[in-house]
C-alpha positions in Angstrom: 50.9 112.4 98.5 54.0 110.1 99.5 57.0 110.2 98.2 56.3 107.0 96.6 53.7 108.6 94.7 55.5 111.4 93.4 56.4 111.0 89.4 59.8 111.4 88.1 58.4 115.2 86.5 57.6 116.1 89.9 60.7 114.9 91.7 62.7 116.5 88.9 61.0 120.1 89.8 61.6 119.8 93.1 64.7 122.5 95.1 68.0 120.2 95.7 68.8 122.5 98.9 65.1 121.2 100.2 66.4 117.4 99.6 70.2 118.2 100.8 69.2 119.9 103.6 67.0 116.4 104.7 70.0 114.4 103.2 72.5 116.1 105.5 70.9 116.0 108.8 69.2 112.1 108.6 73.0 111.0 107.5 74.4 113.4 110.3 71.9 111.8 112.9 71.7 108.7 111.9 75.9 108.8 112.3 76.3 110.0 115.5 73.2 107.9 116.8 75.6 104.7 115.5 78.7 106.5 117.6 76.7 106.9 120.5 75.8 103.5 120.7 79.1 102.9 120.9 80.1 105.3 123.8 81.9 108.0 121.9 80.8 111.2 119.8 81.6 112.6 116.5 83.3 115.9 117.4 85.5 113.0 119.7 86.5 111.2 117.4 87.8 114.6 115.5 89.2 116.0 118.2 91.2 112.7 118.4 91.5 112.6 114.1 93.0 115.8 114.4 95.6 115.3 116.9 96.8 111.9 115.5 100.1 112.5 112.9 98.6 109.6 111.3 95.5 110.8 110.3 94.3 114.8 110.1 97.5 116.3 111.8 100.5 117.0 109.7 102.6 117.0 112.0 101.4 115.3 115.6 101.9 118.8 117.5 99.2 119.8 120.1 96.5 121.9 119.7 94.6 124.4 121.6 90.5 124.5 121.3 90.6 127.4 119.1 93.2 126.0 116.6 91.2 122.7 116.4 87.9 124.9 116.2 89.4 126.4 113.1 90.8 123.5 111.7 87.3 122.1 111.3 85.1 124.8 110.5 84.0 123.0 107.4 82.7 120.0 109.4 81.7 121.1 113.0 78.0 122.0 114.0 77.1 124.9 115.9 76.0 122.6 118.8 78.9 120.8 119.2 81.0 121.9 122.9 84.6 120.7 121.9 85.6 121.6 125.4 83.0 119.5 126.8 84.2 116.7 124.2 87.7 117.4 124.9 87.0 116.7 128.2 85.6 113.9 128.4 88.8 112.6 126.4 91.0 114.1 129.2 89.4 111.7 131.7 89.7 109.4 129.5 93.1 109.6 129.1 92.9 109.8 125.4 93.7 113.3 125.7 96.7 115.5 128.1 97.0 119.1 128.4 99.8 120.7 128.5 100.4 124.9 130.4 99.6 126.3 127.3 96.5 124.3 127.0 97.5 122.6 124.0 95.8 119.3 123.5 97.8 116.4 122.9 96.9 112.5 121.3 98.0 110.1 124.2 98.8 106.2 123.1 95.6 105.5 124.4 94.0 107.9 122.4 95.9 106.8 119.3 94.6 103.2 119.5 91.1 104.3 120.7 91.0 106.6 117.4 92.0 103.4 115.8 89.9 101.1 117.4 86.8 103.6 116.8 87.7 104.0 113.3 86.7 100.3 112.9 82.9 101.1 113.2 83.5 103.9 110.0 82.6 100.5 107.4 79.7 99.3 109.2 78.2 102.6 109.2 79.1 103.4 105.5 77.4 100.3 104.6 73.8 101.1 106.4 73.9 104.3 104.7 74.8 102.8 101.5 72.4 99.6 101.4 70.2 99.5 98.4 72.7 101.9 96.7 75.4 100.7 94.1 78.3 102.4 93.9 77.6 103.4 90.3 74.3 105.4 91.3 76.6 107.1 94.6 79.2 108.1 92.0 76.2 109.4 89.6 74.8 111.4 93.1 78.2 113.1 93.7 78.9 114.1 90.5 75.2 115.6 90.2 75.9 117.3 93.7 79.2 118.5 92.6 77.9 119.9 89.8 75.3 121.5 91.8 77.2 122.9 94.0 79.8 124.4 91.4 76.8 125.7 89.2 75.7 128.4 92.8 79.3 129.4 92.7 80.7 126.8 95.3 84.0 125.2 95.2 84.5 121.5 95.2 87.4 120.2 96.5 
């Protein structure tokens, strides 16, 4: 049976973590394949989000590998090398490194994190073809509440 065959009953029966856990990776794929094409990586552009005082950093400062591990533990994969990432940043000269081997956003790695934030719409809107905004609000909320109702926090 398709999916196009299954009846509203039977989608309603069926376990959310099954049709998350297919939701998740396609949109994770399907995003970096889109980043890819357009000569960066995810974890990059993090690394470079959470350097940049005008976007994930509070405060600009440098950070080391393991501080900007931590900082996004709710959003980094398993496979993802951010030394590997971080150095192709370095030679890009997106990135410098200072003795303590603190990481730090160079002007070029400012306006490449702004410049690569452009593609963010484009993306959004293949995910989100065929999908009002009403019904995405309606999907969160229906998450959310999921997600609350095993004991999760939303934040």
């Amino acid at each position: 049976m398709t999916p196009q065959q299954i009846s509203d009953a039977e989608l309603a029966g069926q376990p959310a973590a099954y049709w998350t856990g297919v939701a998740y990776e396609a949109l994770i794929a399907f995003t970096r394949a889109q980043q890819a094409a357009k000569g960066y990586t995810q974890p990059q552009f993090w690394l470079l989000r959470n350097l940049s005082e005008n976007d994930i950093s509070p405060d600009g400062e440098g950070m080391t590998l393991p501080e900007l591990r931590e900082a996004m533990t709710s959003y980094i994969r398993p496979e993802d090398d951010l030394a590997a990432e971080a150095a192709v940043l370095l030679e890009r000269g997106w990135l410098t490194q200072d003795a303590e081997d603190r990481l730090w956003l160079t002007e070029e790695g400012e306006q490449a994190r702004v410049d690569l934030a452009r593609n963010a719409p484009a993306i959004r809107a293949a995910l989100h073809e065929g999908i009002g905004d009403a019904d995405y609000v309606t999907t969160v909320k229906v998450l959310q509440r999921l997600i609350r109702n095993a004991g999760g926090t939303v934040a």
